[in-house]
C-alpha positions in Angstrom: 95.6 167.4 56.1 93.2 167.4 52.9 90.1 168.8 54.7 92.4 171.7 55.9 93.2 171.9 51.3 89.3 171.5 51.1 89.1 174.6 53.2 91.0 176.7 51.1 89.4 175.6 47.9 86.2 176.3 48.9 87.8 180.0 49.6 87.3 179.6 53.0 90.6 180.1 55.6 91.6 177.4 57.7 91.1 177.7 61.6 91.4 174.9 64.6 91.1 171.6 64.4 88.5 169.5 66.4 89.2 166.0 67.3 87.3 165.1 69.6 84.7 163.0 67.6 85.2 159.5 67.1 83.8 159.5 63.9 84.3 162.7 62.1 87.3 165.1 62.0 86.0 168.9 62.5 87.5 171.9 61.5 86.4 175.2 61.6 87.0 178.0 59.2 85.8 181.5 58.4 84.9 183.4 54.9 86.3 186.3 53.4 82.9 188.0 55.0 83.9 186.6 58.2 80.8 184.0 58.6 82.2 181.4 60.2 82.0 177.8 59.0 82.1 174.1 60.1 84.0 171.5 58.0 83.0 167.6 59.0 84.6 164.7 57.3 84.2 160.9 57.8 87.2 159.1 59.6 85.9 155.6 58.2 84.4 154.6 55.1 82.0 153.0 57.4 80.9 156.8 58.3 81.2 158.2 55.3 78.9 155.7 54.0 75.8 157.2 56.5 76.9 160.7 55.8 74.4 161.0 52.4 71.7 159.3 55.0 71.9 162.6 57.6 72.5 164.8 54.5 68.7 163.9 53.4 67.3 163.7 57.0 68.6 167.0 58.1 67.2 168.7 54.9 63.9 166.6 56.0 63.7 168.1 59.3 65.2 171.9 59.4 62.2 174.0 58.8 60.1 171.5 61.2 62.0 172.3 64.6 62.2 174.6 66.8 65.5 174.8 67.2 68.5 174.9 64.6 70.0 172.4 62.6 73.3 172.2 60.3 72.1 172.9 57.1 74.9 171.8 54.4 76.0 173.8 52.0 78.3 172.0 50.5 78.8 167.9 50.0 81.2 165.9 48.6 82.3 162.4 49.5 85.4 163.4 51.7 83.7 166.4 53.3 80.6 168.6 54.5 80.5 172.0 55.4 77.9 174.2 56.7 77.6 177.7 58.3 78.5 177.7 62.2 75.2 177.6 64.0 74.4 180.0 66.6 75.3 179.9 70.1 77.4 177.8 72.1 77.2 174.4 73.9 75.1 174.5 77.0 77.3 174.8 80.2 76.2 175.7 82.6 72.7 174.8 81.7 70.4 178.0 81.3 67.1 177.6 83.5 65.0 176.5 80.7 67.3 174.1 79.6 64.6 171.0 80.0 62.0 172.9 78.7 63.7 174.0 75.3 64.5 170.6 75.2 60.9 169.3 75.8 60.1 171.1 73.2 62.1 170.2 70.5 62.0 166.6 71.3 58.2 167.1 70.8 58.3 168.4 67.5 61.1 165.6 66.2 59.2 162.9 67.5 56.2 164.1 65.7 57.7 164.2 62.3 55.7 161.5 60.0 57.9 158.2 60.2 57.0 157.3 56.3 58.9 160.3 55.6 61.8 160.0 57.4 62.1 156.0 56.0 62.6 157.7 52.5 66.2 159.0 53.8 67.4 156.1 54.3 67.5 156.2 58.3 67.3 152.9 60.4 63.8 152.2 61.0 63.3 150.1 64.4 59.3 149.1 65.3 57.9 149.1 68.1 58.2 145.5 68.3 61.5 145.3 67.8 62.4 147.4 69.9 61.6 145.3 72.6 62.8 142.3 71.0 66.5 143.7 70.7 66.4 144.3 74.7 65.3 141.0 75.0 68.4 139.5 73.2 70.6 142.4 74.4 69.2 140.9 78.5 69.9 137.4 77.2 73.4 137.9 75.5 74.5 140.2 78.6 73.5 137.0 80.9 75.6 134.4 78.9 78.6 137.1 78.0 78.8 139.8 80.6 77.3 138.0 83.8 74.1 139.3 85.3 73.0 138.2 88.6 69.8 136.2 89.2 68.1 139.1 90.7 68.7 141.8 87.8 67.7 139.2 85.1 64.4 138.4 86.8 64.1 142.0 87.7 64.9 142.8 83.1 62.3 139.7 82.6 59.7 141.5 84.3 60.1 144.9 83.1 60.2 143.3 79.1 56.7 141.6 80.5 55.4 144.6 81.1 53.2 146.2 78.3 52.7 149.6 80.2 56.1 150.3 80.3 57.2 150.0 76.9 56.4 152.6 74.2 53.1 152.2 71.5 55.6 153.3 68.6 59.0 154.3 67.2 59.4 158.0 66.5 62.4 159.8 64.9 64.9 160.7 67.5 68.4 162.4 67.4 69.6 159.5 70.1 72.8 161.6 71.3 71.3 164.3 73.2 73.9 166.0 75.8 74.4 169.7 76.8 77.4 169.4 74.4 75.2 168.9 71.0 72.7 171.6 72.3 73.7 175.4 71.3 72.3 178.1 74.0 72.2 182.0 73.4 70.5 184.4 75.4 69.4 181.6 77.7 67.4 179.9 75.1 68.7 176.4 73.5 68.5 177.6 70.0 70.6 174.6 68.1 70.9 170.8 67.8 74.4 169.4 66.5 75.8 165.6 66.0 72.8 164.0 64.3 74.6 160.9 62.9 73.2 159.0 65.7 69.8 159.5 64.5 67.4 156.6 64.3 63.9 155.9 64.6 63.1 153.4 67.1 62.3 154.0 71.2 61.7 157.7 72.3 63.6 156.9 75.5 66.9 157.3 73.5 66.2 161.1 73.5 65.4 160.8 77.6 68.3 159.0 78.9 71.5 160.1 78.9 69.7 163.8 80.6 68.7 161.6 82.9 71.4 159.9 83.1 73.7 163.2 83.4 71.2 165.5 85.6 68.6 162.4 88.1 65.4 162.0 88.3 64.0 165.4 89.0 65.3 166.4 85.4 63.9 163.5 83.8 60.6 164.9 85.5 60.9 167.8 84.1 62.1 166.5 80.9 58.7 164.6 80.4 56.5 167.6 81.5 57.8 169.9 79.2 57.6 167.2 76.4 54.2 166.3 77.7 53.5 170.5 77.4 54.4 170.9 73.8 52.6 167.6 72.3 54.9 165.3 73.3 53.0 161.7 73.4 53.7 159.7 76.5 52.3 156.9 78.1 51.6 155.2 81.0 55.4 153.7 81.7 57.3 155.9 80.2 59.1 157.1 83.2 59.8 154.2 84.1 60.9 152.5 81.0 63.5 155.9 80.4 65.0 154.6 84.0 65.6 150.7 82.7 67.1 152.2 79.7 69.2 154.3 81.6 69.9 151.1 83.8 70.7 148.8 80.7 73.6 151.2 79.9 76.6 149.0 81.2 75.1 146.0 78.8 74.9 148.4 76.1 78.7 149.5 76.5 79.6 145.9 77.3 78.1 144.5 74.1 79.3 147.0 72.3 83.3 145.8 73.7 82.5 142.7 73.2 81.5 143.1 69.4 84.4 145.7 68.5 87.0 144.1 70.5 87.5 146.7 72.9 88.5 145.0 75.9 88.3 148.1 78.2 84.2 148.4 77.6 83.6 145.1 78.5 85.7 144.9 82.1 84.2 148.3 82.7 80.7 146.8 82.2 81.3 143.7 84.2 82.3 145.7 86.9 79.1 147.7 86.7 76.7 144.9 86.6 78.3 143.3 89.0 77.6 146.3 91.6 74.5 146.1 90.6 73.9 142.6 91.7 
């Protein structure tokens, strides 16, 4: 394969393959001095078009977290590579595991939003924000099937101005145990930021809550709170609706990529709902 060639021109020797990404192909390699070392490349030109865009936000960000962030070394249009950070992917969660996170959401969603905009990264208002919900709730009703009870229940929440956030802040949008290095209890790293977009702060919130309930969306939001985080009024409860939106999410997404299997598992999933 020519990121395994890449490898060896780089002087770096070839190790194991990781393919689980949708998006990028992963291998991992070690130097002479035995640092070891992360190789990344796009599987789509479609990806390899945004790569220069997370190249420029991650050297934006890494001396403003708490936490770790790749830090590339080396860039070329078929390939990154960076040194391996430290630890390793959080499971079983260490105690603190909400609080670490808390905290580093807090400091990403402070960084200044003008800033971020010069990388290149989707910007999504406030405003809009709620408008794309809106269409997503209407679409969903007219493609996927929503009963009369959920779309009132969505046209009440998108009425609601306490619920809905006072303004976009940066956020990394994929955050699972699996992006998030631990050592020595501690999470100490933040991987897969091609997700990254600035827009609603609940896309940093759900899929914990998703994974772990309520009581670790609870202390999610305190820690956050803790450590600067800004939240308001309905943001617990706006977190939850996102969290309930996600089978519209994954059934508009089949719908607009073809991919039959999202959009029956979706219908299914609403329908339960009902």
């Amino acid at each position: 394969m020519g990121i395994w060639r890449s490898a060896e021109e780089i002087g770096l020797e070839p190790g194991e393959f990781d393919e689980s990404g949708g998006d990028f192909l992963v291998l991992h390699a070690s130097a002479p001095d035995d640092v070891k070392w992360v190789l990344r490349a796009p599987r789509r030109p479609s990806v390899a078009a945004r790569v220069p865009v997370e190249g420029a936000l991650l050297d934006l960000i890494a001396d403003r977290l708490p936490v770790a962030v790749p830090r590339w070394t080396v860039r070329t249009p078929d390939f990154v590579a960076y040194e391996r950070l430290p630890g390793a992917a959080a499971d079983p969660l260490p105690q603190r595991y909400f609080d670490d996170v808390g905290r580093f959401l807090a400091a990403l969603h402070a960084v200044p939003v003008d800033e971020v905009a010069a990388t290149g990264l989707e910007i999504r208002s406030a405003a809009a924000i709620r408008e794309t919900i809106a269409r997503k709730v209407h679409r969903a009703r007219a493609e996927l099937g929503i009963s009369t009870a959920l779309w009132e229940h969505w046209q009440r929440w998108l009425a609601d101005d306490s619920t809905w956030p006072p303004r976009s802040v940066l956020a990394h949008a994929d955050v699972i145990p699996s992006h998030t290095l631990v050592a020595d209890g501690r999470v100490v790293g933040l991987l897969d930021w091609s997700d990254a977009l600035v827009g609603d702060p609940a896309a940093d919130f759900r899929r914990l809550r998703k994974a772990f309930g309520p009581s670790a969306l609870d202390e999610l939001i305190a820690s956050y709170e803790r450590h600067g985080g800004q939240v308001w009024p309905g943001m617990r409860a706006h977190v939850e609706e996102r969290v309930r939106m996600g089978p519209v999410d994954s059934g508009l997404y089949g719908i607009d990529s073809g991919q039959e299997r999202h959009v029956a598992a979706a219908r299914e999933q609403l329908r339960a709902m009902a």
